[in-house]
NUTOR-198162 format. One record per residue (C-alpha): residue in three letters; x, y, z; chain. Coordinates in steps of 0.5 Angstrom, whole numbers, always signed. Each point is the difference from the previous one (the first is absolute). Layout:
NUTOR-198162
+------+-------+-------+-------+------+
| code |     u |     v |     w | unit |
+------+-------+-------+-------+------+
|  ALA |     X |     Y |     Z |    A |
...
+------+-------+-------+-------+------+
end
This chain:
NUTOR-198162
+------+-------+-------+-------+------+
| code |     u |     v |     w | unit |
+------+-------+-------+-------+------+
|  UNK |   +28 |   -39 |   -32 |    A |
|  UNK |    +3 |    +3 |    +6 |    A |
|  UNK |    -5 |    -1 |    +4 |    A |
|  UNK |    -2 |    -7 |    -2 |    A |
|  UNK |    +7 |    -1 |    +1 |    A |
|  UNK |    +0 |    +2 |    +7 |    A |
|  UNK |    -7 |    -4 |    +1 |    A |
|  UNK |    +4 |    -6 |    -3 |    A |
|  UNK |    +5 |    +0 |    +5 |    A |
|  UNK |    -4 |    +2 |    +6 |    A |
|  UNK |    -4 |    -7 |    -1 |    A |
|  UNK |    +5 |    -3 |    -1 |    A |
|  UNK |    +3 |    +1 |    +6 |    A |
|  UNK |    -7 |    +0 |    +4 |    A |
|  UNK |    +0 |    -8 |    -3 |    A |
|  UNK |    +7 |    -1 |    +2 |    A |
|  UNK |    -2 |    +3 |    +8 |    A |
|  UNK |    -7 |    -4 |    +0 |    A |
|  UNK |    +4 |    -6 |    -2 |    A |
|  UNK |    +6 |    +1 |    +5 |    A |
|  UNK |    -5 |    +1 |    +5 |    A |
|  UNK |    -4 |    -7 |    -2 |    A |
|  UNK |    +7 |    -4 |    +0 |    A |
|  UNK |    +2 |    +3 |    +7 |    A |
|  UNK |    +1 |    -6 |    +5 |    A |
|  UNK |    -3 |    +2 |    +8 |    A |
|  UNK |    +5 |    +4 |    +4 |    A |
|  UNK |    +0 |    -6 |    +4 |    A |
|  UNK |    +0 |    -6 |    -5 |    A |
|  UNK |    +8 |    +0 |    +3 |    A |
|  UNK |    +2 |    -4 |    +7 |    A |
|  UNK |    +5 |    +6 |    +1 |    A |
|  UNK |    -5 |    +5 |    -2 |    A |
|  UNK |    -6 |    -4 |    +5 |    A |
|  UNK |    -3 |    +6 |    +3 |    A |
|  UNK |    +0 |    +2 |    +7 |    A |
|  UNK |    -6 |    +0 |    +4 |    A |
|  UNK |    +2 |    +6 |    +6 |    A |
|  UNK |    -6 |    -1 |    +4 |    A |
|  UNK |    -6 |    -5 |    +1 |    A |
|  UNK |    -5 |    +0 |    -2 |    A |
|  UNK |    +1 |    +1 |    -8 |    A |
|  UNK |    -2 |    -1 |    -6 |    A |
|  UNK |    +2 |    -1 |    -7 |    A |
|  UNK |    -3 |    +1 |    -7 |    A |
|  UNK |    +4 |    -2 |    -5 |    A |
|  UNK |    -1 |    -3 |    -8 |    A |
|  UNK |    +4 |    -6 |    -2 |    A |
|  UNK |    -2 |    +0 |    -6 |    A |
|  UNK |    +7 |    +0 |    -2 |    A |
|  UNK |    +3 |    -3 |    +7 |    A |
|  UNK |    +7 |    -4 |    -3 |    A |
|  UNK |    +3 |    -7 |    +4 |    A |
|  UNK |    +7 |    +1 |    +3 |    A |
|  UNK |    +4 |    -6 |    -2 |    A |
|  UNK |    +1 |    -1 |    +7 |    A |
|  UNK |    -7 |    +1 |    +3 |    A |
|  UNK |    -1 |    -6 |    +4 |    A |
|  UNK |    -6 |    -4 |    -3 |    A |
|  UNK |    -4 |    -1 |    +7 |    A |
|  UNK |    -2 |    -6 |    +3 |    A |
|  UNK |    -7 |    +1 |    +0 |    A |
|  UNK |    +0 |    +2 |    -8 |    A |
|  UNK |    -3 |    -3 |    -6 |    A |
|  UNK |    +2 |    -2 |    -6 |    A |
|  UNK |    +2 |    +6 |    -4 |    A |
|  UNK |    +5 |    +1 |    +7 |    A |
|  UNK |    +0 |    +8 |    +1 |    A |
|  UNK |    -1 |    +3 |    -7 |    A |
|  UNK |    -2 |    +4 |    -4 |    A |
|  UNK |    +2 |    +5 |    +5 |    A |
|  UNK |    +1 |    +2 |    +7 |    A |
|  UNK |    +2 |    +6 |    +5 |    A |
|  UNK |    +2 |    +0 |    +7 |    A |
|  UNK |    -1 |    +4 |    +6 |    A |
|  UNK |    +5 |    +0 |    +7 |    A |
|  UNK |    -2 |    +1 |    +6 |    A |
|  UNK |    +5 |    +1 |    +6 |    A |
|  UNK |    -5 |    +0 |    +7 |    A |
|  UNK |    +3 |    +4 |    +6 |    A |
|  UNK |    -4 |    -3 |    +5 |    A |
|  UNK |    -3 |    -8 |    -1 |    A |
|  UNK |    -6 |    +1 |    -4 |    A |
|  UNK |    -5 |    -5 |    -2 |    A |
|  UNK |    -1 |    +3 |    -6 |    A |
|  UNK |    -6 |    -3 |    -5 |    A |
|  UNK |    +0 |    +1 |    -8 |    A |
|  UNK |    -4 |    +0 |    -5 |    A |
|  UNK |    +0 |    +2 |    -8 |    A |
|  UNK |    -9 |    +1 |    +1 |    A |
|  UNK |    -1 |    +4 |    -5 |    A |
|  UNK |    +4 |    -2 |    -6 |    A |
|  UNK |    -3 |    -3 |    -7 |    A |
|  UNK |    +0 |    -7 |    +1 |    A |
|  UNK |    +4 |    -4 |    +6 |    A |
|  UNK |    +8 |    -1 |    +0 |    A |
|  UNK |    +5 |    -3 |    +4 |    A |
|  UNK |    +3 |    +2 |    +6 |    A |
|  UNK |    +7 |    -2 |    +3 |    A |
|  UNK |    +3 |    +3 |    +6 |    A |
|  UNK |    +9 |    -1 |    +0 |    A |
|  UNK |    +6 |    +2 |    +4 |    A |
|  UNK |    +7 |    +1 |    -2 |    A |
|  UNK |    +2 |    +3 |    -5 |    A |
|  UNK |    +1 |    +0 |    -8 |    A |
|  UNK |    +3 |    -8 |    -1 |    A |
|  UNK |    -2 |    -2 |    +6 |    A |
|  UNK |    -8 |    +1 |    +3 |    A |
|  UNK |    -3 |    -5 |    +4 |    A |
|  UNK |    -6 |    -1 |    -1 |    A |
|  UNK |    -5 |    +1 |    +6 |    A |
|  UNK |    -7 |    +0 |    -3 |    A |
|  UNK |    -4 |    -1 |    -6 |    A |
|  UNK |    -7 |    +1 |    -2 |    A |
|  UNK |    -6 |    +3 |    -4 |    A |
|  UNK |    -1 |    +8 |    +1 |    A |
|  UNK |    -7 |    -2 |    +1 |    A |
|  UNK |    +1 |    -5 |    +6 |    A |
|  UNK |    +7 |    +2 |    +3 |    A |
|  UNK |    +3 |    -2 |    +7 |    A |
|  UNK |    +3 |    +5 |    +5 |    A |
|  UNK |    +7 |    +1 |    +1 |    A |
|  UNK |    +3 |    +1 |    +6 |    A |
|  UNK |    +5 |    +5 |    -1 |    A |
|  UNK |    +6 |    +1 |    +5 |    A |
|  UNK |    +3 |    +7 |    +0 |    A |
|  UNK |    +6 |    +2 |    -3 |    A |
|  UNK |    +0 |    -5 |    -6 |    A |
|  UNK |    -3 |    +1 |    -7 |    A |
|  UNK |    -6 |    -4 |    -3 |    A |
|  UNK |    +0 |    +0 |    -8 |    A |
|  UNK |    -7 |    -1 |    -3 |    A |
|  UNK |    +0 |    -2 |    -6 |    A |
|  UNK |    -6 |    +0 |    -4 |    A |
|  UNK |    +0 |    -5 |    -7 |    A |
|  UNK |    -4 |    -3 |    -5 |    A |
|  UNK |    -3 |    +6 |    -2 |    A |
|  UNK |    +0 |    +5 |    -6 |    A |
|  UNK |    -7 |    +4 |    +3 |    A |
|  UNK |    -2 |    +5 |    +4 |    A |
|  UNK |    +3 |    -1 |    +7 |    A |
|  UNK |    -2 |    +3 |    +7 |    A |
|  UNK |    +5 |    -1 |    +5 |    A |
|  UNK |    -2 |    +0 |    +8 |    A |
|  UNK |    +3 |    -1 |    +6 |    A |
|  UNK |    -2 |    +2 |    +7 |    A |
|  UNK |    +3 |    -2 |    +7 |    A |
|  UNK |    +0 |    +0 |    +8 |    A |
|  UNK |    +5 |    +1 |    +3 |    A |
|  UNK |    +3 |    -5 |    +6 |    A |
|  UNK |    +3 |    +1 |    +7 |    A |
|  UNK |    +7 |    +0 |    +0 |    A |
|  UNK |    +3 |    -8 |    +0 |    A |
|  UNK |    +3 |    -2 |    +6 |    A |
|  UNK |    -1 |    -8 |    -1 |    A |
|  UNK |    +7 |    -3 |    -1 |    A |
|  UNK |    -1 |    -7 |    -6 |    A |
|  UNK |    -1 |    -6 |    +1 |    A |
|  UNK |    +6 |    -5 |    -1 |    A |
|  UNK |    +1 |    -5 |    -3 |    A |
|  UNK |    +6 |    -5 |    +1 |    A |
|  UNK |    +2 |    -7 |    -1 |    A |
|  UNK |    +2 |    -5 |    +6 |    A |
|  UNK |    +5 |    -2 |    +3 |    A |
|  UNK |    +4 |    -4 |    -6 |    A |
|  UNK |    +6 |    -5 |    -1 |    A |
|  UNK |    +3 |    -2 |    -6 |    A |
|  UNK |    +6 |    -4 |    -2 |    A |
|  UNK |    +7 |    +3 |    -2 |    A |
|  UNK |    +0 |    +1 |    -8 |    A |
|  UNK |    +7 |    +2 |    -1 |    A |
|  UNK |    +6 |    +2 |    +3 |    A |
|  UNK |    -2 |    +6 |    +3 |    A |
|  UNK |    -6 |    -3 |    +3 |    A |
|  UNK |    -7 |    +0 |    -3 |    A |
|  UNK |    -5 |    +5 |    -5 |    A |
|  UNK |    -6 |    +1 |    +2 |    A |
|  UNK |    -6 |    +3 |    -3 |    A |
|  UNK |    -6 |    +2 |    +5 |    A |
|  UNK |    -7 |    +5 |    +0 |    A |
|  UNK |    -1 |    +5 |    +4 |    A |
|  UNK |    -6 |    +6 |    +0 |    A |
|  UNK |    -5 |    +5 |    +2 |    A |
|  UNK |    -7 |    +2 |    +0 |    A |
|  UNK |    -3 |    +7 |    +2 |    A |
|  UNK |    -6 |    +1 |    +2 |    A |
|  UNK |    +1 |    +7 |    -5 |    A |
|  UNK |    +6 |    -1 |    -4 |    A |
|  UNK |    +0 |    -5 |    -5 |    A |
|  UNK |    +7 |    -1 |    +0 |    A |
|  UNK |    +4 |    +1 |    +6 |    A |
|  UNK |    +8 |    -1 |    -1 |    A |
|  UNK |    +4 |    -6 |    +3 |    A |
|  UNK |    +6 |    +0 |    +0 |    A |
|  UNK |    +4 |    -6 |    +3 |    A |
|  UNK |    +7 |    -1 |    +3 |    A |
|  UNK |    +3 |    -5 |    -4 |    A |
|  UNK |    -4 |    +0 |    -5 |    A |
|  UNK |    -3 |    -5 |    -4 |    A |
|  UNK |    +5 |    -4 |    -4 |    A |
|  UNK |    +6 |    +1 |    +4 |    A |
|  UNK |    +5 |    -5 |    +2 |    A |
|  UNK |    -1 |    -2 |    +8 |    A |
|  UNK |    +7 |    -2 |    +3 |    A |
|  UNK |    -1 |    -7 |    +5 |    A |
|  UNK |    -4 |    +1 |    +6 |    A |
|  UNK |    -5 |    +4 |    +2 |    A |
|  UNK |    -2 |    +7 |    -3 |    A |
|  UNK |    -4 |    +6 |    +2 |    A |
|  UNK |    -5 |    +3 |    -5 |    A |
|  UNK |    -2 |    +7 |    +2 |    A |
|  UNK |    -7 |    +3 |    -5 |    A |
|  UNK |    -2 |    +7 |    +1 |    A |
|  UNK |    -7 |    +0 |    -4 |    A |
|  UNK |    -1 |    +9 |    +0 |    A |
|  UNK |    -7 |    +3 |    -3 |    A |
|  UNK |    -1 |    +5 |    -4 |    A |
|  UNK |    -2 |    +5 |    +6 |    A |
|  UNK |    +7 |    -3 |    +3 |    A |
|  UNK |    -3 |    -3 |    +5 |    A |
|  UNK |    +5 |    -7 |    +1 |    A |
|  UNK |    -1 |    -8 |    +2 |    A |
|  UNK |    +6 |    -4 |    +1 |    A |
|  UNK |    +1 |    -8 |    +1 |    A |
|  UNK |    +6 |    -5 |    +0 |    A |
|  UNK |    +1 |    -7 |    -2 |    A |
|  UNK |    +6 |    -4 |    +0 |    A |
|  UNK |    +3 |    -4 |    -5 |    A |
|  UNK |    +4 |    -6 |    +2 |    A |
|  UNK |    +5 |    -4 |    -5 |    A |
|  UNK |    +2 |    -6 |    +2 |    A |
|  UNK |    +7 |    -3 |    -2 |    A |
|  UNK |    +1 |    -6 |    -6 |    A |
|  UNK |    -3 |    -7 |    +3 |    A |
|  UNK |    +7 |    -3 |    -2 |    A |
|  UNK |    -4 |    -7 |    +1 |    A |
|  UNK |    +4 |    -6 |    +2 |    A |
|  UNK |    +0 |    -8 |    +2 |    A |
|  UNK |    +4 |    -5 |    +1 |    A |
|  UNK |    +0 |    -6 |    +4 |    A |
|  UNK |    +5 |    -4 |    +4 |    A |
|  UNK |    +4 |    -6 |    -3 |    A |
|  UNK |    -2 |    -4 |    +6 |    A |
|  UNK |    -7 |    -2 |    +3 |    A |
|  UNK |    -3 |    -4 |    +6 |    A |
|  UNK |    -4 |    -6 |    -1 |    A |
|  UNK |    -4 |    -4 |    +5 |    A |
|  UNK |    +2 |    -7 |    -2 |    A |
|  UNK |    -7 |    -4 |    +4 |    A |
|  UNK |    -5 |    +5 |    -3 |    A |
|  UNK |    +4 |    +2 |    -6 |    A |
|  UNK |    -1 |    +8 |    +1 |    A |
|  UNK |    +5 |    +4 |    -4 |    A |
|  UNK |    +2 |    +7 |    +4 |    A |
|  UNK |    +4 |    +4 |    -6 |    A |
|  UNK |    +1 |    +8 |    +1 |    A |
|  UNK |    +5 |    +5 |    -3 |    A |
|  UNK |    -1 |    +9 |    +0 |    A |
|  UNK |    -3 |    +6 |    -3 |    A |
|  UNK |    +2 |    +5 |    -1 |    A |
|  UNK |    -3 |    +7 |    -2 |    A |
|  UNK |    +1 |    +7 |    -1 |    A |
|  UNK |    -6 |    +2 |    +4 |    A |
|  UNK |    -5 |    -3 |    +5 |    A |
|  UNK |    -5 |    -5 |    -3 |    A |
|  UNK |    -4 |    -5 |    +0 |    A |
|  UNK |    +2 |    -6 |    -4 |    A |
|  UNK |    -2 |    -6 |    -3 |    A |
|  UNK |    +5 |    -7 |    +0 |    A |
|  UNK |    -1 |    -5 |    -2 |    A |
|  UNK |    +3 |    -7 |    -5 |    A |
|  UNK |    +1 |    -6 |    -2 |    A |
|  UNK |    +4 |    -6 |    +5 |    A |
|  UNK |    +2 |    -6 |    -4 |    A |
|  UNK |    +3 |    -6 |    +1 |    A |
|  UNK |    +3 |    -5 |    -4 |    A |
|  UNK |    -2 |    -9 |    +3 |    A |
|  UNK |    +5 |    -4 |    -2 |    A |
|  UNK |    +1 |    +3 |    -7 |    A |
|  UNK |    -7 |    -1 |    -3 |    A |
|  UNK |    -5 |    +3 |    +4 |    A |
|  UNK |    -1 |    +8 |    +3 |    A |
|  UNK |    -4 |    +2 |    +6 |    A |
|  UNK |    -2 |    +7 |    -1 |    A |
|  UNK |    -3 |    +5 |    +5 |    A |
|  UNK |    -2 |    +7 |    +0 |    A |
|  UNK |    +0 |    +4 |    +5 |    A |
|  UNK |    -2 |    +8 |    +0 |    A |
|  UNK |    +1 |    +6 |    +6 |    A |
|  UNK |    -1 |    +7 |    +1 |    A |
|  UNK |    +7 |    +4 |    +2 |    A |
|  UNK |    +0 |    +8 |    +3 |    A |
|  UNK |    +6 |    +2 |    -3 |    A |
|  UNK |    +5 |    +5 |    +4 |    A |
|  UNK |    +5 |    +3 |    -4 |    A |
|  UNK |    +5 |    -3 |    -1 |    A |
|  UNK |    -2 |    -7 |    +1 |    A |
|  UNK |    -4 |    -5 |    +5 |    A |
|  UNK |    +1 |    -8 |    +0 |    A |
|  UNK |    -7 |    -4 |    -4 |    A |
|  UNK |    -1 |    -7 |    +2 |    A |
|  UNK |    -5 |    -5 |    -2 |    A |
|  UNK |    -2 |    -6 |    +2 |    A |
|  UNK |    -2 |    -5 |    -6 |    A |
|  UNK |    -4 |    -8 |    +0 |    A |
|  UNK |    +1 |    -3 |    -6 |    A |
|  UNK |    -6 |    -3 |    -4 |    A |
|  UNK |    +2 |    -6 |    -2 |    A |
|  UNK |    +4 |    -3 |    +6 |    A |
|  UNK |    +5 |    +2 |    +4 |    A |
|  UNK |    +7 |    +5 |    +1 |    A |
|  UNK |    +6 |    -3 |    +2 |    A |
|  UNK |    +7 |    +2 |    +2 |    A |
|  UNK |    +4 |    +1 |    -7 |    A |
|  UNK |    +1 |    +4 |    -5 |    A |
|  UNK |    -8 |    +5 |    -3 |    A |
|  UNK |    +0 |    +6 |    -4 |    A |
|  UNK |    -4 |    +5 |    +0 |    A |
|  UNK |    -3 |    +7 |    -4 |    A |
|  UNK |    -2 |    +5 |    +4 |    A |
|  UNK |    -5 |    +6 |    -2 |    A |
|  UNK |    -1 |    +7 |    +3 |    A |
|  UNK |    -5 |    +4 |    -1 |    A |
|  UNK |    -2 |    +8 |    +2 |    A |
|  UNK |    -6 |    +3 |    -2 |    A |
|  UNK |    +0 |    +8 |    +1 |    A |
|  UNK |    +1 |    +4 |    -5 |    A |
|  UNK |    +2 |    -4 |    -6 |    A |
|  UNK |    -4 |    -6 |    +2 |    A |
|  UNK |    +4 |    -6 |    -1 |    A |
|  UNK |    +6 |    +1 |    +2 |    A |
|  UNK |    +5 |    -5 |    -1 |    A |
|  UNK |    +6 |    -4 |    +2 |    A |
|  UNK |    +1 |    -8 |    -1 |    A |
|  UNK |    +6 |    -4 |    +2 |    A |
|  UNK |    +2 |    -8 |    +0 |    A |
|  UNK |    +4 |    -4 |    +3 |    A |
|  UNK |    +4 |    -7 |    +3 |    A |
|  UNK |    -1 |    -1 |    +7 |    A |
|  UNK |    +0 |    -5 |    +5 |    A |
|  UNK |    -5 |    -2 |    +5 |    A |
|  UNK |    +4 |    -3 |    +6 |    A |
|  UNK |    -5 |    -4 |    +5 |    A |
|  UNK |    -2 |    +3 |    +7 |    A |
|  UNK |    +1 |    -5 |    +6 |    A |
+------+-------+-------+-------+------+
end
């Protein structure tokens, strides 16, 4: 009885071993567990029978409709040197995906996507670690990676910069502006620009340097610069002068007033002259000029034909429009008034 005993519990734990083993996950089926790969070239034998999905695994951009499961594992890779590395899962059971990311838990950037069987090359750039991530697998991987190593990068990026911009002021400080600026590199993906001041600060009123620096992963750097010009408040303005001219043979009415403007501008004035005849019929005239508004002001003025007839000396009206089409296209400013229109000799 003993010895049966013995044999029972001895096959028990025998079962519980195989079943364990069984259930065991890919000691890299974790991101904080990806294995490291110390040395080109290499390869990687590994079941992924019982490979799981981290909640946040990224789903690759390349993937199907089963996303990254039913498994995966991951692989880093931190190149001493630039290496144009090529890798494979040749080898394996059935093809899988695979994706390449930078960055780190939470916030990998996705660099390149494929099937094992057919992958693209990756430039790397020494001193940043690449993680491969294999998934939609549950067979039996084989993970290669191979390499050529690069002479050393002396190229600085290419940076991209906006022009010159000029935008109007949007608050009492000045005004917020957004602008785009970037980078390539002939080997880093993703070169870091950073700018001064920053996109989406506040630029006083004037003419602002922007200085961009943009620096590779070798260190290697290009600068540029741009200027931001914020021009003051239009403050648009129009008024007319209560007195006018009119020549009484041709009848043709001179009228005029001032602009006044917060900045230069080039605005359009123009209205209505009208005159009352003998309390039962008007005379109108339109008249349209263009004025450069210097600030504070400049002087308008108009010579106006009516339509019907004649001006005279005597009391008209007019309606004055001023328009300016910057960045708030239209601006404007509307004025009416009484005058009298003298006659010439």
């Amino acid at each position: 009885m003993r010895v049966l005993a013995a044999f029972a519990v001895t096959a028990a734990a025998a079962l519980l071993l195989v079943s364990t083993a069984a259930s065991a996950t890919p000691a890299n089926d974790d991101f904080n567990a990806a294995t490291v790969v110390a040395a080109l070239p290499f390869t990687d034998s590994v079941d992924m029978s019982t490979a799981t999905v981290a909640p946040d695994d990224p789903i690759p951009s390349c993937s199907d409709a089963n996303g990254n499961g039913p498994g995966t594992v991951w692989y880093a890779f931190t190149p001493t040197v630039d290496t144009l590395v090529g890798y494979n899962t040749f080898g394996s059971s059935a093809e899988q995906g695979v994706a390449v990311f930078t960055g780190s838990r939470g916030s990998l950037r996705e660099l390149l996507c494929s099937g094992g069987f057919g992958t693209p090359p990756l430039l790397a750039v020494a001193g940043r670690t690449y993680y491969f991530l294999i998934y939609n697998f549950n067979g039996s991987l084989v993970f290669n990676i191979g390499g050529t190593e690069l002479p050393p990068d002396t190229t600085p990026p290419n940076l991209f910069l906006p022009a010159d911009l000029t935008v109007q002021q949007d608050s009492a400080a000045g005004a917020t502006v957004f602008y785009s600026a970037g980078a390539s590199d002939d080997r880093d993906p993703s070169p870091l620009v950073l700018c001064t001041p920053p996109s989406g600060s506040t630029f006083p009123i004037g003419t602002t340097t922007v200085f961009c620096r943009a620096t590779d992963a070798s260190g290697n750097v290009a600068s540029g610069s741009f200027q931001v010009t914020v021009l003051p408040f239009l403050s648009l303005r129009v008024r007319a002068d209560t007195v006018g001219t009119v020549n009484p043979q041709t009848g043709l009415a001179t009228i005029g007033g001032t602009v006044s403007c917060g900045r230069p501008a080039q605005v359009d004035v123009s209205g209505l002259l009208r005159q009352e005849i003998a309390n039962r019929a008007f005379l109108d005239g339109l008249f349209d000029v263009s004025v450069t508004c210097l600030p504070p002001s400049v002087p308008w003025m108009a010579q106006v034909t009516a339509q019907l007839g004649r001006y005279k000396a005597g009391k008209a009206r007019t309606e004055v429009t001023a328009i300016v089409c910057q960045f708030d296209c239209p601006q404007v400013d509307q004025f009416n008034t009484d005058l009298t229109l003298k006659g010439t000799k």
